[in-house]
N, C-alpha and C positions, 0 to 999 in steps of 0.2 A: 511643922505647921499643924495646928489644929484645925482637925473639923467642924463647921457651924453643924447646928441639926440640920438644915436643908441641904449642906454638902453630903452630909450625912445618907440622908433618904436617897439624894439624886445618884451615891456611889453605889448602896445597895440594889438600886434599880437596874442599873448597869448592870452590876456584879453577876445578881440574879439572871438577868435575860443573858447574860452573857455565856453561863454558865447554864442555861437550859437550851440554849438554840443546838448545839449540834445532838442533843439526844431525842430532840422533835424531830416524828417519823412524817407527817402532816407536811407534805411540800407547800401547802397555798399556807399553811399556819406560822412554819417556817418562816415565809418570804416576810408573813406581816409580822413577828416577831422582830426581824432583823431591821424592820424597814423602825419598828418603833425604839428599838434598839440603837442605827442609825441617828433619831430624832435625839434621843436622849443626850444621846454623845453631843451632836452638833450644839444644841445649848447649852448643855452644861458642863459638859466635860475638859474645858477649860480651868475651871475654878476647882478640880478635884487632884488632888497629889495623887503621882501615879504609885507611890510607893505604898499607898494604902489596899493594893488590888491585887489581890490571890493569884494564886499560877492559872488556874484553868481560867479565870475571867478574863486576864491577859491576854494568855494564849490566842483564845476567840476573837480578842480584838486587834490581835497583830491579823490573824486570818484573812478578818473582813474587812483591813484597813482601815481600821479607825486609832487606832493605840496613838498614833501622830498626834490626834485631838484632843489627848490626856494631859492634863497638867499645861502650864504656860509655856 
């Protein structure tokens, strides 16, 4: 499956926060990261193949129980 550019942007977002939350020392910074990380998943992480997502962004979101919300 090909990515749109908005699939696009919305995996990298992901990716990124996903891959920056466990190395934030900031508990309250943490929390809102995850929480925005959370948000991102919940709208759009339906419409993203999960095949396109790095081991460590993965990783983080089997953690935080979101990876279920990847892909259809």
């Amino acid at each position: 499956m090909t990515e749109s550019q908005q699939q696009w942007y919305n995996r990298q977002a992901i990716e990124r926060l996903a891959q920056h939350i466990p190395f934030e020392q900031d508990k309250s910074v943490k929390a809102e990261l995850i929480e925005m990380l959370r948000g991102l998943v919940i709208h759009n992480g339906r419409d993203i193949d999960p095949e396109h997502f790095g081991f460590e962004a993965r990783t983080e979101l089997i953690r935080l129980g979101l990876w279920h919300r990847i892909g259809k």
